[in-house]
N, C-alpha and C positions, 0 to 999 in steps of 0.2 A: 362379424361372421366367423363363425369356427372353422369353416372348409367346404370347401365343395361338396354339392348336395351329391349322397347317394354314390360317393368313391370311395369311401375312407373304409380301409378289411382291418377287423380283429384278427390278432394272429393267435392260431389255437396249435394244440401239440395233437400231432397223427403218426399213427402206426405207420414206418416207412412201407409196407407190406399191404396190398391193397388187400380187401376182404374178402374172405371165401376161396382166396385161389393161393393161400399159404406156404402149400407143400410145393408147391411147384414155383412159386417168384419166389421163395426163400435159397433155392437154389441156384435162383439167376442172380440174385442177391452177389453170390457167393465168386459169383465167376467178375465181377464187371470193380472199378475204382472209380470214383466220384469222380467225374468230369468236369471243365472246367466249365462248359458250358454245353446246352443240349439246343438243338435247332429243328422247327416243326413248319413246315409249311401244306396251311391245308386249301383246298382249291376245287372249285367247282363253279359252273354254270350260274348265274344270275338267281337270285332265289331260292339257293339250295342252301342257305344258312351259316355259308366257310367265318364272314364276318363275327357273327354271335358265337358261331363254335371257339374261334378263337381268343375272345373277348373273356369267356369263360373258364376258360384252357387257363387265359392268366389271372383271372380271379383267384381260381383253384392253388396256384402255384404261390401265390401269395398268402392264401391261410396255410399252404403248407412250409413257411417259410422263406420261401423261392423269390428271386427277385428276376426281374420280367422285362421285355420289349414287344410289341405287336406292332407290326407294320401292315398298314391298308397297301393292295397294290389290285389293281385293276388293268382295263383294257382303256383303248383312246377316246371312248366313254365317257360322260362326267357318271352316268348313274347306269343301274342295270347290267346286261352282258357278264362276259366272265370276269372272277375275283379269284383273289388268295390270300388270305391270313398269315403272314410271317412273321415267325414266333421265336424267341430265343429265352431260353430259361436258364438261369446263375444262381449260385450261391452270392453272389457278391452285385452292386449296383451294375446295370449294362443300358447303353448308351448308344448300340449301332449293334446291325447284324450284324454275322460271323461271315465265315470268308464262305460254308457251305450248309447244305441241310442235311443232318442225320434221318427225318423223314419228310417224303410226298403221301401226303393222302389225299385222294384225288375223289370226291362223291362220283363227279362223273368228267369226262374227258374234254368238255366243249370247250375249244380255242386256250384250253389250257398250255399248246405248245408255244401259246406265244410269252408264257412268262422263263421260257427255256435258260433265257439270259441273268437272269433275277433267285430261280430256284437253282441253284448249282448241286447238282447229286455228282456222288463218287463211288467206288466199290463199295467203301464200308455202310453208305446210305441205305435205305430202305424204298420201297415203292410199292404204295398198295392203292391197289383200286378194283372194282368191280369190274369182273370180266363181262357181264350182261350189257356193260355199257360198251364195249368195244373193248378192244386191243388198246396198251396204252401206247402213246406214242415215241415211237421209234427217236426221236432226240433225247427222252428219257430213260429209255432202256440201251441206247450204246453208251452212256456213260457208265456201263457197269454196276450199278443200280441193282439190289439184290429184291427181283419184282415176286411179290406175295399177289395172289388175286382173292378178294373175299366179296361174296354176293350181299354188299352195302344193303341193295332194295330187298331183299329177300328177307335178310334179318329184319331191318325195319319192320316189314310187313306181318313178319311173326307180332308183333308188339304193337297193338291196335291203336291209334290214337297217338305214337310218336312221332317223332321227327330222326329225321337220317343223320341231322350233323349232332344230334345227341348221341349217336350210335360213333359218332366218328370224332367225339369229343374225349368217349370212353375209354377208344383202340388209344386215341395219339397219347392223353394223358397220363392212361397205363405204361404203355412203352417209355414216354419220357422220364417215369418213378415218380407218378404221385398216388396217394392213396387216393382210392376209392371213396373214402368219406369226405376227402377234401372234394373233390369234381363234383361229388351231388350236394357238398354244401354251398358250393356255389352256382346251381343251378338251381336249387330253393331261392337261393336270394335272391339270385335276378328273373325269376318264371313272374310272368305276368298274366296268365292264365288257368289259373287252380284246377279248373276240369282235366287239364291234360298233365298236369304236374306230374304225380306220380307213373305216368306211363312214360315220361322221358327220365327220371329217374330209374326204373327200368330198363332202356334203353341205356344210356350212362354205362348202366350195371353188367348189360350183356355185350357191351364193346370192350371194358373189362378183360372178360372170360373171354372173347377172341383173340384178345391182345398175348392170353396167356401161351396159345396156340400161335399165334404167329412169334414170339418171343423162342418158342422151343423150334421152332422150323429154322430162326435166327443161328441157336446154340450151334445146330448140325450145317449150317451154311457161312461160315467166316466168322462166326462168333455176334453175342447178341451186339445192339445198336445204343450207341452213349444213352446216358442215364443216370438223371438224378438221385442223388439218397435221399432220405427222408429229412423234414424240414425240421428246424428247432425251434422250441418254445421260444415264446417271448410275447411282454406285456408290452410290448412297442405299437404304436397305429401306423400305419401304412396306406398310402397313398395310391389310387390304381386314376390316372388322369392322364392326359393327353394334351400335347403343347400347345392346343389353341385353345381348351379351359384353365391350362396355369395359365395364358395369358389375360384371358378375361381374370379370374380372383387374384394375379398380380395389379388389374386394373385397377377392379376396387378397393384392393388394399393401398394403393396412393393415393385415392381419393376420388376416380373418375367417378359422377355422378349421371353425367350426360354420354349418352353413345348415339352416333347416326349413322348408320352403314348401310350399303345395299348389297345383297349376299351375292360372293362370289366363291367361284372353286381355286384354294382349298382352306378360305378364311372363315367361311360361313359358319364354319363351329365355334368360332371363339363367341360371333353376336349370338344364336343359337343357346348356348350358355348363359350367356349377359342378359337374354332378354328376363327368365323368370329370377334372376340373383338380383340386379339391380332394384329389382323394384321392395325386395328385402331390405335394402337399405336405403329407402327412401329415393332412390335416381329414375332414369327412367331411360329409355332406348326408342329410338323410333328407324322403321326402314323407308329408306329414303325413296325415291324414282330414280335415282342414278347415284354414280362416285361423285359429280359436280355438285350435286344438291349434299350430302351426304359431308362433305369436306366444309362448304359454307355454314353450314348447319354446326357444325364443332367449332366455328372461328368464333359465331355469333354466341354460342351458349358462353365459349372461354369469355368472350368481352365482357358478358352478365355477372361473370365470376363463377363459374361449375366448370372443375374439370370439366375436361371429355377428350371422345375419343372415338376413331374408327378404324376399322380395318378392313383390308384388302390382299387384293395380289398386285402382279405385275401392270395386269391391263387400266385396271381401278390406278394405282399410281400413276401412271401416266396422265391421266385426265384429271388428276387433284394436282399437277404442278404448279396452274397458275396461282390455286389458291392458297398453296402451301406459301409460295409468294407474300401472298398478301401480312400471311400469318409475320414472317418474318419480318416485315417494314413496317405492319402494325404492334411488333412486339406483343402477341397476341399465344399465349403458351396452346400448344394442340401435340396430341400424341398419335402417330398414323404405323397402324401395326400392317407390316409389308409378310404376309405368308406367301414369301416367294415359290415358284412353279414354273418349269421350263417354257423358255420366252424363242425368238422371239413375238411376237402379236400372242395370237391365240395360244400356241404353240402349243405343251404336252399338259394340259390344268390338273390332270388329276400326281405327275410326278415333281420331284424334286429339284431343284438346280439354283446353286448361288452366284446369278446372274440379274443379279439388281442392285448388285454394291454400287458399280460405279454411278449407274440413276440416282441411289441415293447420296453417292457424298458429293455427286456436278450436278445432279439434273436441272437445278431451277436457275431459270434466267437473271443476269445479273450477278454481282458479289452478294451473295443469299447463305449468313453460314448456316447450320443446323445443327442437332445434335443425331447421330446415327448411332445406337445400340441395337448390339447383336447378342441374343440368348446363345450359351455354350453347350443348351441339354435341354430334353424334355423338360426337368426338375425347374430348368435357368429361367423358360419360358417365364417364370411366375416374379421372380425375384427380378432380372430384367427388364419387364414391362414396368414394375412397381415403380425400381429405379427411372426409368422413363418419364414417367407420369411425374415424378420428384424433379427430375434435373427439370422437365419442360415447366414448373410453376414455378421452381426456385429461379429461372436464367429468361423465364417470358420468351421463351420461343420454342418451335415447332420442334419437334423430339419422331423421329423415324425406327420402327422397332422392326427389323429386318428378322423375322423368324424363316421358314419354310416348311415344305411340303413333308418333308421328315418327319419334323419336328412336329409340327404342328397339327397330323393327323393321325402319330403312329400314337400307342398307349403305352405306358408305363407302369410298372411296382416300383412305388421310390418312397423314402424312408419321409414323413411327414417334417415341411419346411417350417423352421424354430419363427415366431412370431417373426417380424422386420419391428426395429424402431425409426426406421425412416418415415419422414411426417412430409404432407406435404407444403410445403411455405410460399405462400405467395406473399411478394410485399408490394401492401395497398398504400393507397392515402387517405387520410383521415380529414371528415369532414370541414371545411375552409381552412384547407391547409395555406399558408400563405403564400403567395406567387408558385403556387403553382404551373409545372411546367410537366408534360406525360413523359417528356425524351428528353428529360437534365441529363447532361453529359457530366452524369456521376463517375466517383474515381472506379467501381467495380463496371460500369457498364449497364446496371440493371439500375430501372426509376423507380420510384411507387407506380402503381396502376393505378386509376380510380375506379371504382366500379360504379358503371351508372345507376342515376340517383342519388349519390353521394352528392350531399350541397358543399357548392362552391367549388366544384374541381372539374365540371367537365372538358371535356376537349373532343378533339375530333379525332377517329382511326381510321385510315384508309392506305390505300398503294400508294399515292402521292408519299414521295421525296418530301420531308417536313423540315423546320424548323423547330427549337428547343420546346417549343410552345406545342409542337403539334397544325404548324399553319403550314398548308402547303408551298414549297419552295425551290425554285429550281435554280438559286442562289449554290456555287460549289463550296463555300464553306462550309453550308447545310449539309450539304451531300458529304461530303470527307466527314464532316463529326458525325455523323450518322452511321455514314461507313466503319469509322474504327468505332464507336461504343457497339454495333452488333457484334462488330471483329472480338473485342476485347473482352465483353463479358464471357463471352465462352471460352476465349483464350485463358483465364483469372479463374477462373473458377478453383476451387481445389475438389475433384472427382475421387478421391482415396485410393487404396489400393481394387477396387473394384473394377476399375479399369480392363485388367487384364488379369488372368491367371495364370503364372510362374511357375511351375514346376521345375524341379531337379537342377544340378549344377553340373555344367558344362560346356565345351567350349564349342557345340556344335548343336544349332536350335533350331527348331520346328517350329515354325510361326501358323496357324490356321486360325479359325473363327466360325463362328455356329455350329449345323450337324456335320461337319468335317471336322469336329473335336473330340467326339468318340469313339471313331474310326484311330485318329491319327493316336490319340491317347495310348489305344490300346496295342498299336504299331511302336508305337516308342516305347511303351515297358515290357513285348516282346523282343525288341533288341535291346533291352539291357540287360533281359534273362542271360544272352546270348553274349554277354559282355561287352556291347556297343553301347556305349554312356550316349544317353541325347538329353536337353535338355526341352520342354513345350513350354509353350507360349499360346496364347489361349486371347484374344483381343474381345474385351466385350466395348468398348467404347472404340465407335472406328472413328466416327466426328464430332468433335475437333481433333485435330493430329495431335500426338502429344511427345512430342520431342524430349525435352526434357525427359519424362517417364522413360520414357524408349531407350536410351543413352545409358540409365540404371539400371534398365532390366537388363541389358545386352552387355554385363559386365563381363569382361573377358571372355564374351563370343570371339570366335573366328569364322565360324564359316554358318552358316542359315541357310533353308530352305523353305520357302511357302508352296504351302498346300490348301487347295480349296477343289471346289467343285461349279467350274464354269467353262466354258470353251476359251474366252479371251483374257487366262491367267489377272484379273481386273484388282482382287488383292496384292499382288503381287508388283501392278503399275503402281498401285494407290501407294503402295511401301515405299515403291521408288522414288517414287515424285515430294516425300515428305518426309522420308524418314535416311539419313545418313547410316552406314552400314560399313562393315571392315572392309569388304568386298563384295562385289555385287550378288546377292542371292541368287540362290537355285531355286528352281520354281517345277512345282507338281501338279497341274489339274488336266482336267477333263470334265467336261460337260455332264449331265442326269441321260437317261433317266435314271442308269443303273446307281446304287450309291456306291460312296465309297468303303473299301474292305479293307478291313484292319493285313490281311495279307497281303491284297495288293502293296497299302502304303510300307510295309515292314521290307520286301524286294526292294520298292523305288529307297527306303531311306536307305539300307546295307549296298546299292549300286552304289547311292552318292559319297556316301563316308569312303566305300572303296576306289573312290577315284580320287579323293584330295587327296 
């Protein structure tokens, strides 16, 4: 497979100057310096299209060079009810919103106030919405907020046969400095309706020419609102994908052939995906009646010899424990993608929270080890899972892919990922091999499988305690060699430098993992702007512990801090309980829904350095 169907933007060259309104953005041109980044949040009522508008918004920013994040955020809701599109647009890769938003456009006001906590406006921000719909709400207007009101339904209805968040696709992506020809080439692209095509191009065009109007009311009110230049050429492809389709084309790019999953919120996009990709390459998906059926389902295809794999959230893990079980005492490879979402039970499904660590590296009953990897980015989502799929065929056991709600719903511009030569290896046994044994207490830890039907090598897999042979045994020598060869091959293994991601030298580290890595990232090369040298650490392999590793990367640390995003600091224990340290780490979290803000974390690290 080349890439994901129907993401992949040609990048084209556009006049930074949108069209037709020349004389007038030429001068706003003139007043404003490229920012580092521009923040857009648009919002409205169930239905009114905020999702697609800003879908498109980063499309647009991507043929104009612009590299992107879109974040889904909703009400307590899994579907329907109020939304908001939050959008942040760079010159350079980005990885997590910004600490506020440069604009609110609001189609219309319904329970909008309840994303108060999440859109952060300030004086220099902007706030437009339609007066016909009401007054905006008063938590938005005392932040200072400089409120423009323009009659959204009105314009629309000038323009027969359009849509409102086309008009409001126009305003935002003018304000933010994209040309005009970028926004309706990719509103060509993604229209699926040809009758109405050219009337939301239209539309597009006369949100435009309002924005140019609200830009000049800007000039005479605190001066206009951040704003990109125009974007650069280049024959590069670029990626516009969202963490739960890198993880499904991370799948099949290891090999997964089989998937069984029952959809839940907020994994359901990754099988969603998988269903029409896999059967491209020969695999196949099926939806289960539950997480129990769905989990068995992946133990018995791995037995047959097919990858596979499912995912889930919080609730779905839980109810796959016994069999993940199983997976591990039948040495039985399986890959279970966790898009974690604030727990605990039902809890918050449609937000984010990395509060399933500890579930995954204790949850299963008995000495059960696993492999636990954590993507570091939307981007990671793909290479991570791969890797996944990889360790769990090469080490015959169960592999846990801890994404979340961030990650794995928000959308991306990222620079298209360079092939993997990672392959997936399983080692079989070959037809009458002799004295065969499924659980020889090899020196690595890992036996041949046989794959049934293979003559002359069957055995038996189940949860029973075995013996070398695979006979059930409740004999304790059986149990200890059993115990250390699962102990051991994971512990042996050699995982590369992949493991973790190391940046910068110094004697004072920031340890996080998952979507708490482009918040903190960008907190830590904020204070080094500022002269506070920090060193990050970035953990994609959280199980097996890796001691050793940990000891070389932490070369002349003194003093650490862990950062995550959970209520019961659970990275932070798991550090503790397995990893030796100069001095006891400092520890940063807090629980979803809200994420974490490269500002917030840039405070909390300048507190800590100023206190040692």
């Amino acid at each position: 497979m080349d890439g994901p169907p129907l993401i992949s933007v040609k990048l084209k060259t556009y006049s930074p100057v949108p069209q037709g309104i020349q004389s007038k953005e030429s001068n706003l041109q003139e007043q404003i310096s490229a920012p580092t980044s521009v923040s857009i949040a648009l919002a409205g009522s169930g239905g009114s299209g905020v999702m697609t508008a800003g879908t498109v918004l980063l499309a647009a920013a991507a043929k104009a060079g612009a590299y992107g994040v879109m974040v889904r955020t909703s009400g307590p809701q899994i579907r329907g009810g109020e939304a908001a599109a939050l959008v942040r647009l760079g010159p350079q890769p980005i990885s997590s919103l910004d600490d506020g938003f440069d604009l609110l456009l609001a189609i219309d006001w319904q329970n909008v106030n309840r994303f108060a906590d999440e859109i952060v406006l300030g004086a220099r921000s902007v706030l437009i919405g339609d007066p016909d719909e009401g007054e905006a709400p008063e938590v938005f207007k005392a932040t200072g907020a400089r409120y423009i009101p323009l009659s959204l339904k009105k314009m629309a209805k000038e323009i027969p046969g359009c849509w409102i968040n086309m008009l409001a696709l126009g305003i935002s992506g003018t304000l933010a400095g994209l040309p005009l020809q970028a926004l309706q080439d990719a509103v060509r692209e993604s229209w699926k309706k040809p009758d109405t095509l050219e009337a939301n191009l239209q539309a597009v065009a006369r949100g435009a020419q309002a924005a140019v109007g609200v830009a000049e009311q800007l000039a005479q009110d605190g001066g206009p609102m951040a704003q990109l230049q125009g974007g650069a050429a280049s024959d590069a492809r670029r990626w516009m994908i969202s963490g739960n389709e890198a993880a499904g084309f991370g799948a099949i790019r290891g090999g997964v052939r089989f998937v069984a999953a029952y959809p839940i919120t907020p994994a359901t996009e990754v099988l969603e995906w998988l269903a029409p990709s896999l059967i491209k390459v020969g695999g196949t998906l099926l939806q289960a009646e539950d997480e129990l059926a769905s989990i068995n389902m992946i133990i018995g295809a791995s037995y047959g010899g097919v990858p596979s794999l499912t995912a889930t959230a919080g609730p779905g893990l839980a109810l796959m424990t016994e069999a993940i079980g199983l997976a591990v005492a039948a040495e039985v490879p399986i890959v279970v993608v966790d898009v974690m979402r604030g727990g605990p039970s039902t809890g918050i499904p449609a937000k984010s929270e990395q509060s399933d660590l500890s579930f995954a590296v204790s949850g299963l009953h008995g000495d059960a080890p696993r492999l636990v990897v954590a993507p570091s980015s939307i981007s990671d989502c793909l290479g991570a899972t791969q890797w996944a799929v990889q360790l769990a065929e090469a080490l015959q056991a169960p592999a846990i892919v801890l994404s979340d709600q961030y990650m794995g719903q928000s959308r991306a511009i990222i620079d298209r990922p360079a092939d993997s030569e990672r392959v997936t290896q399983r080692l079989t046994a070959p037809a009458n091999a002799p004295d065969y044994k499924r659980y020889r207490n090899t020196e690595s830890g890992v036996s041949p499988m046989a794959i049934p039907g293979t003559e002359g090598v069957s055995y038996t897999a189940d949860g029973l305690e075995h013996s070398e042979a695979g006979i059930p045994s409740s004999q304790s020598k059986d149990h200890v060699l059993q115990l250390n060869k699962r102990e051991r091959k994971l512990a042996l293994h050699d995982y590369g430098p992949y493991w973790a991601d190391v940046e910068g030298d110094a004697d004072a580290v920031v340890i996080t993992f998952g979507s708490s890595s482009g918040p903190a990232r960008e907190a830590v090369e904020r204070a080094r702007a500022m002269g506070v040298n920090l060193r990050l650490m970035v953990l994609r392999l959280l199980a097996p512990a890796r001691p050793e590793q940990m000891a070389a990367a932490l070369q002349g640390v003194k003093h650490v801090i862990v950062v995550e995003q959970n209520h019961g600091a659970q990275l932070y224990r798991y550090l503790r309980a397995w990893y030796d340290f100069p001095q006891p780490p400092a520890s940063y979290h807090r629980p979803g829904p809200l994420p974490l803000r490269p500002g917030e974390l840039l405070n909390a690290l300048l507190e800590w350095r100023k206190a040692q």
